[in-house]
BAZANU-421953 format. One record per atom (N, C-alpha, C): residue in one letter; x, y, z. Coordinates in steps of 0.1 Angstrom, whole numbers, plus 5000, padded with zeros to 4 digits. Example, Ala and Ser with C-alpha at 12.3 -4.5 7.8 and 13.67 -1.06 7.14 Angstrom:
% residues 2
A513249435078/A512349555078/A513249675078/S512849785071/S513749895071/S512950005079/
//
This chain:
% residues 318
X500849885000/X500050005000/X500950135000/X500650244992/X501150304993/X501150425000/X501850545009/X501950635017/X502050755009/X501150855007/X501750974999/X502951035013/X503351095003/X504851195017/X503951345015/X503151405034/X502551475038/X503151585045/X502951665045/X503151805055/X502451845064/X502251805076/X500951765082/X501351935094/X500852005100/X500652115112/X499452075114/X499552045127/X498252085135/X498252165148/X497352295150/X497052355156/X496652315167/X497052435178/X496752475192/X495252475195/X494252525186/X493052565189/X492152495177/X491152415180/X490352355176/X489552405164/X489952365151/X489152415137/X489252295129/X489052275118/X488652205109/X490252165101/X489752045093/X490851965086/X490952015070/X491852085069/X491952145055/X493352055049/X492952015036/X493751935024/X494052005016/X495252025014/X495552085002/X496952014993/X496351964979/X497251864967/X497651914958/X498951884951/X499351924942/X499751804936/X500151824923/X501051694917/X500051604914/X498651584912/X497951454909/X498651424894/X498751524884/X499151494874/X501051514878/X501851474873/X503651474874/X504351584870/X503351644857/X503951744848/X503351894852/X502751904865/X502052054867/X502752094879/X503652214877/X504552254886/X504552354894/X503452454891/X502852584901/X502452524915/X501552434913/X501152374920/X501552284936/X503052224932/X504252154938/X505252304944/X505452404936/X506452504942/X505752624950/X503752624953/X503652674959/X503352584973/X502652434972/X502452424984/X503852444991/X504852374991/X506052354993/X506652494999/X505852614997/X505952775000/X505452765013/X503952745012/X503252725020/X503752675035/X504252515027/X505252465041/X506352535050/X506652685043/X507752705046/X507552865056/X505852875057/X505652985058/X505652995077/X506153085083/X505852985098/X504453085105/X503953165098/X503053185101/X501653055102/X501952985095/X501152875094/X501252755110/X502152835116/X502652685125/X501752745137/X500752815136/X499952895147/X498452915145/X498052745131/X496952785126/X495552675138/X494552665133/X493352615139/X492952485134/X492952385143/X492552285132/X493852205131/X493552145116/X494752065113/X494752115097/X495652075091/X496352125078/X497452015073/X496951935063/X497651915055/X497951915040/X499051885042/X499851965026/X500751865019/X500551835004/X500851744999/X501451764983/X502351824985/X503251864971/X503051814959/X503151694960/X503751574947/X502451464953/X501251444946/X500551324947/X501251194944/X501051214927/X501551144917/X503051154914/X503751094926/X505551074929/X505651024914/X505150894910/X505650794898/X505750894887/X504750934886/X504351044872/X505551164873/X505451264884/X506851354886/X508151294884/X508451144883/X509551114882/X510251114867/X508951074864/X508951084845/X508751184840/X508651314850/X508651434842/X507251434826/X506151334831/X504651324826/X503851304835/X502551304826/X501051344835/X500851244837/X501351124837/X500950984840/X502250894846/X502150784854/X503050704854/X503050604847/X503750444851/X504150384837/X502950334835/X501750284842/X500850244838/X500050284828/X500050424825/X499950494817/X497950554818/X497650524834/X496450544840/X496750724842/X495450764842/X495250914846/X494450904860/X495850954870/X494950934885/X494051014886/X493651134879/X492451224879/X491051134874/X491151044867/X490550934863/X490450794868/X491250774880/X491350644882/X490550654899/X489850774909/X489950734919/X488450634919/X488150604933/X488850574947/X489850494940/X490150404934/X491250324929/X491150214941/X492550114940/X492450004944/X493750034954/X493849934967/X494649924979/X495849824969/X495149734963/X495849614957/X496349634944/X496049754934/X496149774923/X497449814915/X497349864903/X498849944892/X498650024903/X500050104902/X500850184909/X499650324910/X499250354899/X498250474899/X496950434906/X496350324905/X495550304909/X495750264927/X497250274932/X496950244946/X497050404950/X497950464942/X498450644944/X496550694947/X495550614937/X494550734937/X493750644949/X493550514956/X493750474968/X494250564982/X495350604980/X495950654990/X495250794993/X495450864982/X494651004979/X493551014984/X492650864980/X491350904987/X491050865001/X491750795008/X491750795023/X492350955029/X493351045022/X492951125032/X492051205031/X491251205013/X490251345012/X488951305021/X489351175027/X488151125031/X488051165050/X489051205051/X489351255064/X489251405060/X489551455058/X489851625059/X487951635055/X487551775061/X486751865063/X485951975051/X487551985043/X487652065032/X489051985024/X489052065012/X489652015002/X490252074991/X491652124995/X491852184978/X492852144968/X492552114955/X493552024945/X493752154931/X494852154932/X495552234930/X496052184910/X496352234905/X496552194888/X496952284881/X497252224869/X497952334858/X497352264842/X497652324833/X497352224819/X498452154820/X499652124826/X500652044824/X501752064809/X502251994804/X503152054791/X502252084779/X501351964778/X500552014768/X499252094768/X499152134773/X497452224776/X498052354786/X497152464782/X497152594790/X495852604794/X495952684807/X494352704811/X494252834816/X493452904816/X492953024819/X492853014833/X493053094840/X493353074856/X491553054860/X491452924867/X490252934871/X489952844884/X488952884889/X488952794904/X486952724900/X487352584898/X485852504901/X485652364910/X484352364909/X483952294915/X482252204913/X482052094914/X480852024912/X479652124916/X478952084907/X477152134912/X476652024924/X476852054938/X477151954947/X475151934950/X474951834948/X473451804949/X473051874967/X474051854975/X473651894988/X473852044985/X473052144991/X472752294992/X473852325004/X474152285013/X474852325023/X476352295018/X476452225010/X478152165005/X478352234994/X477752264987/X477652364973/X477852524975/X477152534985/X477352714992/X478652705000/X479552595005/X480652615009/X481852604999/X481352534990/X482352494978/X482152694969/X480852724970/X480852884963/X481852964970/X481752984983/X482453104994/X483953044992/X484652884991/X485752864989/X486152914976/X485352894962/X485752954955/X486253124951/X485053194954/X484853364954/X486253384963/X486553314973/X487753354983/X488953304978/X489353244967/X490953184964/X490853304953/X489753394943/X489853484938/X490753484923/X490453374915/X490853354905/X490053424894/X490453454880/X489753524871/X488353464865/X488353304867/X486553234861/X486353164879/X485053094875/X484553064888/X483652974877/X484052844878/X482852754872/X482452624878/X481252614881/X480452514885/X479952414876/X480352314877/X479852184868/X479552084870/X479051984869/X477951844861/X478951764873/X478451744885/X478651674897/X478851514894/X478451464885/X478151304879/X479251274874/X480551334874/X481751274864/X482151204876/X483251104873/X483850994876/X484951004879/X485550934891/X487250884889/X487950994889/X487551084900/X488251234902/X488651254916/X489351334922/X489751364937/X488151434939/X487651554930/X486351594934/X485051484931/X485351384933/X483951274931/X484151184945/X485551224950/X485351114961/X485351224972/X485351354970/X484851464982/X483651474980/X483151454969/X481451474964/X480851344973/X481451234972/X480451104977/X481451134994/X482151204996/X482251235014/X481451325022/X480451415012/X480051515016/X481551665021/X482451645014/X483451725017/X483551855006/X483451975011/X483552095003/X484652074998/X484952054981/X485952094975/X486052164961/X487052204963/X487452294948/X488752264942/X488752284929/X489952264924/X490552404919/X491152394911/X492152504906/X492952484895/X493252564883/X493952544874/X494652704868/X496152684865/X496652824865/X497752774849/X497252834839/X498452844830/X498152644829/X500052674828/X501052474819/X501552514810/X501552434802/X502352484790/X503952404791/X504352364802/X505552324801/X506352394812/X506052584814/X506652594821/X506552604837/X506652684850/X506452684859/X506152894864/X505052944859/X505053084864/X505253134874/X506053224879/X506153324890/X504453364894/X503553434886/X502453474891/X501553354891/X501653254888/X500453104891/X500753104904/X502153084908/X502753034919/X501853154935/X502653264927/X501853394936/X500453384943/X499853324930/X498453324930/X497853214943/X498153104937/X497952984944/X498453014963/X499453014961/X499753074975/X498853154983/X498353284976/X497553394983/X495953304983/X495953214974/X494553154973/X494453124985/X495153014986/X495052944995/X495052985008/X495953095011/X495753155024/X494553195026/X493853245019/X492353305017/X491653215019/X491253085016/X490452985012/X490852975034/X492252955036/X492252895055/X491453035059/X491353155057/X490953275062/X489253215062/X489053165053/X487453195049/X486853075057/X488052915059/X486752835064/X487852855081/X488352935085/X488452915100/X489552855102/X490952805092/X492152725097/X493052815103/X492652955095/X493653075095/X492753215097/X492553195114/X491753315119/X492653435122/X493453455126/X494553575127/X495253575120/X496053645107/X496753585097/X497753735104/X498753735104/X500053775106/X500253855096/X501054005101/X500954145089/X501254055078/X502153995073/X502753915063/X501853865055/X500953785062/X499753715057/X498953825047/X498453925062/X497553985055/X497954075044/X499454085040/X500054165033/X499354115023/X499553935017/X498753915001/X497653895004/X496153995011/X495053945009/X494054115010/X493454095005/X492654195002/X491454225017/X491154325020/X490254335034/X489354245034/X488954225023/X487554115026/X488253955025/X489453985023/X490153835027/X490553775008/X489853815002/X490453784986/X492053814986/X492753754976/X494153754972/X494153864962/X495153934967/X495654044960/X496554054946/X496753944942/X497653864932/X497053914918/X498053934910/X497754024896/X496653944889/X496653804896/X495853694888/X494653694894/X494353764903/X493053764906/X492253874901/X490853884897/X490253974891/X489354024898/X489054134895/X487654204909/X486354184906/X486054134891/X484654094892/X485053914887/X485153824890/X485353734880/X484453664873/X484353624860/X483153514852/X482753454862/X481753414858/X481353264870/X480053244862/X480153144859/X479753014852/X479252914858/X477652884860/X477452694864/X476952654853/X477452544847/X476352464840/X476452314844/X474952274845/X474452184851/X474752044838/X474852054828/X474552004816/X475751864819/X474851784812/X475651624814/X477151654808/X478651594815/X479751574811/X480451754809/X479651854813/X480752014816/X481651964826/X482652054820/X483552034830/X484951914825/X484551854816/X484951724811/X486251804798/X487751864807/X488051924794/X488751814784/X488851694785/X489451624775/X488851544765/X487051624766/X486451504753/X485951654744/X487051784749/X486751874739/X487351884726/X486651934714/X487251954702/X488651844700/X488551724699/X489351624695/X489951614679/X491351644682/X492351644669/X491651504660/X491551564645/X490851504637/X491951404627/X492951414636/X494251334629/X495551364636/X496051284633/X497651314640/X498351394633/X498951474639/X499951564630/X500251724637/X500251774632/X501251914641/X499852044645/X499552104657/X498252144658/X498552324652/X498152364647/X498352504646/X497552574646/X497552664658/X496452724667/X496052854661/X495052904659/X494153054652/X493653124662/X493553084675/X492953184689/X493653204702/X493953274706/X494553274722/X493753234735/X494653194743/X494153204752/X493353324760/X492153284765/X491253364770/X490553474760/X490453444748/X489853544734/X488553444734/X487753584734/X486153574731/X486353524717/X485653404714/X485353334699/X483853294698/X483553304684/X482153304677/X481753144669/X480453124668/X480353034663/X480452974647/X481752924646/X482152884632/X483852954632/X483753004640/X485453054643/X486552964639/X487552984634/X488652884633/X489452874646/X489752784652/X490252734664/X491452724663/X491852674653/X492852614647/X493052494630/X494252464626/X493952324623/X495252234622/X494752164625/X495651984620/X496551974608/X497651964609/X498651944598/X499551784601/X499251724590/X499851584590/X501551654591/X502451544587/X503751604588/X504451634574/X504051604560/X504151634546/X503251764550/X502251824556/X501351914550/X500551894537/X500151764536/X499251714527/X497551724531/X497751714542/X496051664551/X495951794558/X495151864558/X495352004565/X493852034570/X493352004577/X491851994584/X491752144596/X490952224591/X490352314601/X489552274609/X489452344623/X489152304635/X488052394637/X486652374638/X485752514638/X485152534653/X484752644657/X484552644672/X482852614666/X482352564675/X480752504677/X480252604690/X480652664699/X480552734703/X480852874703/X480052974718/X480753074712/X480853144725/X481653154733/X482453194745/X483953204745/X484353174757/X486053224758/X487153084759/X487653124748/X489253014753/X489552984767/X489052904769/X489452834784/X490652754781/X490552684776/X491652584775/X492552594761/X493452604760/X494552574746/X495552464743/X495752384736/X496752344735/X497652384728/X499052384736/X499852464730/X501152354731/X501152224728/X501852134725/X501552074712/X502452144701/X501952124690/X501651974679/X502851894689/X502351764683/X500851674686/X500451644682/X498951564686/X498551454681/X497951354688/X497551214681/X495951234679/X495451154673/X494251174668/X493151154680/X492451264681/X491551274694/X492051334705/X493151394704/X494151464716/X492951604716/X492551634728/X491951764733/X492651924726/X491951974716/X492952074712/X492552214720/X490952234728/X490752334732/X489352334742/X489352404750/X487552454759/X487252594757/X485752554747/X485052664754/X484652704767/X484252824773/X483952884778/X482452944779/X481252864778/X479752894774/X479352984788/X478253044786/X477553144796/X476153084793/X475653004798/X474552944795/X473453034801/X472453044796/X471353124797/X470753144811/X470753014817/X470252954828/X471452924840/X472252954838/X474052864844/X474453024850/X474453184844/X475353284850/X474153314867/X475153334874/X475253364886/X475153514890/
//
């Protein structure tokens, strides 16, 4: 069985059990270089509750410098997983024994080398009304530029086995691309402090503290926005960014939109170039909202995720 390696503080004065993960996927590195910040902060060594912190989920996958280990399972896809199982499958085992203790919950992400993401903080349309309004106030408080709510029924996720704990959680996603940003890193950090401010781990936060957070407790970080999108859609498989716009062949992707650009319906997205430049397939957007997602890893296999809309559904803005 396996043991993730934890950063565990627990507090003098009686509060709640806050989780916070990085590393499910191997290749998302904002993620890993802020909790590890976090660890290092000693303001933290005087918080409520208990707190733990967990750098590197997916050790196997970080080793390989990819989003997967050898098994070649996606732990974002593989939980609860197995005690007895592949290597990923005991990693998303272990993961869910502790989400299953903690109180709250935050999992931490990037698009990894191949995918960029628009900085955004979501979370399930939690069928319970009292876990849904805490999963909202965790969101609005880590103070990312979207805020999206989605389709609670997906599978084989860290947020499906908080969903079936009754445990408030959110995730997070900043940039990838390959590299590791100064301001994702910023961001995440100040979230996070915000997110302990808001459910009670971190009731007195230290000038320092309060230095990255705004009076009402939001993060002051260039990455956070003062009104942000926010988005629910309730709609079967949202939220689902890798069964979007699927490369229509293998070959080299070359992209027509940026990230975070308002696009129309029939837009070029991009297109598909074999490696002669014989097969040359345009990519049309079907929707018509904002680049949430990009790939910006130009090689692709057929069906490889090239991009997310961003919908404002009629019934879904907040």
């Amino acid at each position: 069985m396996i043991q993730l390696q934890t950063h565990v503080i627990e507090g003098q004065q009686l509060g709640p059990h806050l989780l916070i993960t990085g590393g499910v996927h191997g290749d998302e590195w904002e993620p890993m270089v802020a909790i590890r910040r976090l660890m290092r902060l000693p303001e933290l060594a005087d918080i409520c509750g208990r707190l733990t912190l967990v750098p590197v989920v997916n050790e196997p996958a970080f080793v390989r410098g990819n989003r997967v280990a050898d098994d070649g399972l996606d732990l974002a896809r593989t939980c609860p997983g197995k005690p007895d199982g592949s290597i990923t499958e005991r990693t998303a085992y272990a993961l869910t024994q502790l989400i299953r203790l903690a109180d709250y919950y935050i999992d931490l992400h990037t698009g990894g080398t191949a995918l960029t993401v628009f900085p955004l903080v979501g979370y399930v349309l939690h069928p319970r009304a009292d876990v849904l309004e805490k999963q909202r106030q965790m969101a609005r408080a880590f103070g990312l530029n979207v805020i999206w709510g989605t389709d609670w029924r997906l599978e084989g996720r860290s947020l499906s086995v908080a969903r079936d704990a009754n445990v408030p959680a959110i995730y997070c996603e900043y940039l990838g691309g390959g590299g590791c940003s100064p301001a994702g890193v910023e961001a995440y950090v100040a979230g996070c402090l915000s997110v302990m401010k808001v459910v009670g781990t971190l009731r007195v936060p230290s000038p320092e503290v309060e230095s990255l957070l705004a009076n009402d407790g939001t993060p002051t970080s260039s990455a956070g926005a003062p009104v942000p999108t926010t988005v629910e859609d309730p709609r079967p498989g949202s939220g689902h960014m890798q069964r979007c716009y699927p490369a229509p062949l293998a070959g080299c992707f070359e992209t027509a939109v940026e990230l975070g650009q308002t696009v129309e319906v029939g837009q070029p997205l991009g297109w598909v170039v074999d490696p002669l430049g014989r097969d040359r397939r345009e990519v049309l957007s079907t929707q018509a909202g904002m680049v949430l997602v990009l790939r910006t890893f130009p090689s692709v296999k057929q069906g490889d995720s090239l991009a997310v809309i961003l919908e404002q559904p009629s019934d879904g803005k907040r």
